[in-house]
C-alpha positions in Angstrom: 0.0 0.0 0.0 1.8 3.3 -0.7 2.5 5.9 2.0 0.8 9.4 1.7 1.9 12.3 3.4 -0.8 15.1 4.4 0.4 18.7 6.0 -0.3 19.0 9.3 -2.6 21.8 10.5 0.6 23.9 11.9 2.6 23.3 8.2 -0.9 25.3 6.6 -0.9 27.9 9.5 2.4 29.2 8.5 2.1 29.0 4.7 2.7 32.4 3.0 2.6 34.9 6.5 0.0 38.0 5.7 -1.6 36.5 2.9 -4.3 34.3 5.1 -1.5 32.7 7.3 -0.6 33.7 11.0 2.1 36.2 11.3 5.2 34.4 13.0 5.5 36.6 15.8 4.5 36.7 19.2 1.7 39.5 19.9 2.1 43.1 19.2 1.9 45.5 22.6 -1.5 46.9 24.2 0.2 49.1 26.5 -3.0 47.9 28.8 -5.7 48.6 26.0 -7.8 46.8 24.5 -7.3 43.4 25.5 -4.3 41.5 26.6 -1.2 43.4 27.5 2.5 44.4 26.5 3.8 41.9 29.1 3.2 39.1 25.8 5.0 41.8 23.7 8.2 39.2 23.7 10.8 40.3 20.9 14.2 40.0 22.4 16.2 42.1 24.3 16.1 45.0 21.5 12.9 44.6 20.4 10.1 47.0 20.5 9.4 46.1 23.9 12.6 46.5 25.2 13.0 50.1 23.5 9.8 52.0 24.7 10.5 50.7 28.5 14.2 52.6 27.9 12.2 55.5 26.9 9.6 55.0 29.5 12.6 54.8 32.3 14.2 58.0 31.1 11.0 59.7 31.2 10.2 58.6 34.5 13.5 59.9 35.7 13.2 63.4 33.8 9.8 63.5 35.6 10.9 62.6 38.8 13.6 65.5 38.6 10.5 67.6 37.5 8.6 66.5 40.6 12.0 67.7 42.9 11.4 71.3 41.3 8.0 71.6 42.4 8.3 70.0 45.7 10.9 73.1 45.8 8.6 75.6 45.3 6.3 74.6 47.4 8.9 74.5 50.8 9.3 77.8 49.7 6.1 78.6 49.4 5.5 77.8 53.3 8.6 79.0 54.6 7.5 82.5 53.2 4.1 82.2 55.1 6.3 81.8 58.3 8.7 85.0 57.6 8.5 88.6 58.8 10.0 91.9 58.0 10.6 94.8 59.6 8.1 97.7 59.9 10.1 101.0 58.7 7.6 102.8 61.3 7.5 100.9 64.0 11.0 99.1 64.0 9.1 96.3 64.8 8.9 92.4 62.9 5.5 91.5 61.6 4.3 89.6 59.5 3.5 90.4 56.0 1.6 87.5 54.5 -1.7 88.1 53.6 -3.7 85.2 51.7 -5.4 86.2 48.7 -8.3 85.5 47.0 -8.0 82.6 44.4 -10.0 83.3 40.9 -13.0 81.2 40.3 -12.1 80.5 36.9 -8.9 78.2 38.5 -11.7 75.4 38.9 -13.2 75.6 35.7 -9.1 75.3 34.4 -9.1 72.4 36.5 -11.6 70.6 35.3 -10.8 71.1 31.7 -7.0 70.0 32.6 -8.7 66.2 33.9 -10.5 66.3 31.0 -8.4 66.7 28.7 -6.3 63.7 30.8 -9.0 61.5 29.9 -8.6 62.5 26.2 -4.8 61.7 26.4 -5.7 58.5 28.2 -7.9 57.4 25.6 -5.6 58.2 23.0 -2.9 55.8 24.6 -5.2 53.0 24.8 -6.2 53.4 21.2 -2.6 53.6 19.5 -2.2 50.3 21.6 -5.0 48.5 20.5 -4.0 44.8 19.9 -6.6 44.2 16.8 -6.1 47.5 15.5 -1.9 47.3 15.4 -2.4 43.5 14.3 -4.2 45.2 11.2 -1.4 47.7 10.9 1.2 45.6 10.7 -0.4 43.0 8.0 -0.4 46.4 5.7 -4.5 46.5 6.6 -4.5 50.5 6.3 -3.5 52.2 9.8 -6.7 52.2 11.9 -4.7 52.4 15.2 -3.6 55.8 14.2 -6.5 57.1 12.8 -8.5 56.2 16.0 -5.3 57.7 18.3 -5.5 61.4 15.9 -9.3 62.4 17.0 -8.3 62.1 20.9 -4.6 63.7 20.5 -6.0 66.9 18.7 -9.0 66.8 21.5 -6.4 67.0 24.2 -3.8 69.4 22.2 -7.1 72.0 21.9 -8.2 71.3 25.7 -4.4 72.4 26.6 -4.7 75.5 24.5 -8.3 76.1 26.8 -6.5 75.5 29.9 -3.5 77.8 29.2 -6.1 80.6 28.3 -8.0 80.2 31.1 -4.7 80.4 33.4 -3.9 83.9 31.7 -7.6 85.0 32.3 -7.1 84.1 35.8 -3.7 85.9 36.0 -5.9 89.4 34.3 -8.8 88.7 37.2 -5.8 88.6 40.2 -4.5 91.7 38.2 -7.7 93.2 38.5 -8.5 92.5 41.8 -4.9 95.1 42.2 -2.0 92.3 42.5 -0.4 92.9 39.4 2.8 91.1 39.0 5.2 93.8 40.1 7.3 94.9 42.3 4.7 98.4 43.9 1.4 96.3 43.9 2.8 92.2 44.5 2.0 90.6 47.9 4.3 87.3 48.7 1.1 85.7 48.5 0.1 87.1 44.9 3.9 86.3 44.4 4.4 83.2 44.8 0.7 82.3 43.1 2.0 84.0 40.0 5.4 82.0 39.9 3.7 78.4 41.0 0.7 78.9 37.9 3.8 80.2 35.8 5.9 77.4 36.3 3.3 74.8 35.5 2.1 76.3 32.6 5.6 76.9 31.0 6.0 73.0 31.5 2.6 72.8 30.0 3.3 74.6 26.9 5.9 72.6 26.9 3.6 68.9 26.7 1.2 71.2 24.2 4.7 71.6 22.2 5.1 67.7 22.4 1.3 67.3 21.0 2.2 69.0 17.8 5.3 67.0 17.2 2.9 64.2 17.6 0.3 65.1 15.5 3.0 66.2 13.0 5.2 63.1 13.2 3.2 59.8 14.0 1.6 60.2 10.1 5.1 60.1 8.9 6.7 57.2 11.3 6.2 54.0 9.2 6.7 51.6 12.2 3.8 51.2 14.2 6.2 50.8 17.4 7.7 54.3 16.7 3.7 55.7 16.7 3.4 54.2 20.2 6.1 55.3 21.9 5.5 58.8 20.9 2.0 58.8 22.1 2.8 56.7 25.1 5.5 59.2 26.5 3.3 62.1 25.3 1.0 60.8 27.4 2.3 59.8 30.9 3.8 63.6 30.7 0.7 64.9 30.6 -0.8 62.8 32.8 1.9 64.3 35.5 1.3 67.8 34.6 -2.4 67.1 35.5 -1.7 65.4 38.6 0.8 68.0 39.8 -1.5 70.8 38.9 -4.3 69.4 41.5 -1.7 69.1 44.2 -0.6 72.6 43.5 -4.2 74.0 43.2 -4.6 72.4 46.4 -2.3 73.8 47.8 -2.7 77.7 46.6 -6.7 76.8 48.2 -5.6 75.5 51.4 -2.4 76.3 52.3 -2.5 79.9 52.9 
């Protein structure tokens, strides 16, 4: 009786790779989106994997630094409250810290700031999407990115609202007569000028970082490229939020 030979069901799973076969590679990252996540993203140790933790690390550490310079504004922001000067009437120490008033429109910035958080959020989640890369990389179109754009220009427009609302807050403390100068500036008006100034030069800075985005994620042709750029656009944003509601906190409670 001759011998046959049939393929076995693994010899017809690998025929021909992105023309109806599986792709003979493990699974693509989700970053914690969509299903699944980037700890089955195994590609060696200079894979994809292994460079956007490298990028997440040094970002981490830049941020950390970042954290140290706030945390320094903010001793100095109490060990003001605590100082006096000297009265050029009475030759006497008193105090000279009175709080101020905080402008409502701080809490309306506030909220916009988480919102546009969640926008970032959901942008990371999208450009990490495992069915939506798996289609990218079989040369399926690019519906991970254009799910990812909608959400990073909805955050990039609700940073340009939050930075305009700080500088209308700024004019309403002006108003109220604590311009920032030297004849009508409080400590208190002081230091609330250079703690909302700090944080929103390093939020121009993460609205800066948007536009690159926006601008280079349609010209990177690896998909890994497209999700490290989002991914370390967004955990910097999401610590400018975060240290903004400790700050606001702060300027609320602890005068």
């Amino acid at each position: 009786m001759p011998v046959t030979f049939t393929r076995t069901p693994t010899e017809i799973e690998r025929r021909e790779p992105g023309i109806g076969g599986k792709p003979p590679v493990d699974q693509r990252p989700t970053g914690g989106g969509g299903g699944g996540g980037d700890e089955n993203w195994k590609n060696g140790p200079h894979g994809p994997r292994e460079r956007l933790n490298r990028v997440r690390t040094a970002l981490f550490l830049f941020l950390a630094a970042d954290l140290l310079f706030f945390v320094l504004l903010v001793a100095l922001f109490f060990a003001r409250q605590s100082g006096m000067r000297m009265d050029p009437h009475t030759h006497l120490q008193v105090h000279d810290w009175h709080p101020i008033q905080l402008p409502p429109v701080l809490y309306l910035n506030t909220f916009v700031l988480i919102l546009s958080s969640l926008t970032m959020e959901l942008a990371r989640r999208r450009i990490f999407h495992e069915i939506d890369v798996m289609e990218e990389w079989l040369g399926l179109g690019r519906p991970a990115l254009d799910r990812t754009l909608p959400w990073v220009g909805a955050t990039f427009t609700l940073g340009l609202l939050f930075l305009g609302g700080q500088w209308l807050a700024w004019r309403q403390l002006t108003q109220q007569g604590f311009a920032f100068n030297r004849w009508s500036a409080t400590p208190a008006s002081y230091f609330f000028y250079l703690i909302t100034g700090a944080h929103a030069a390093h939020l121009a800075l993460g609205i800066l970082g948007l536009l690159s985005c926006l601008t280079l994620i349609r010209l990177f042709k690896a998909v890994e490229l497209r999700q490290i750029a989002i991914d370390s656009a967004a955990w910097y944003w999401h610590f400018m939020g975060g240290t903004w509601v400790l700050l606001l906190a702060i300027l609320a409670f602890g005068q």
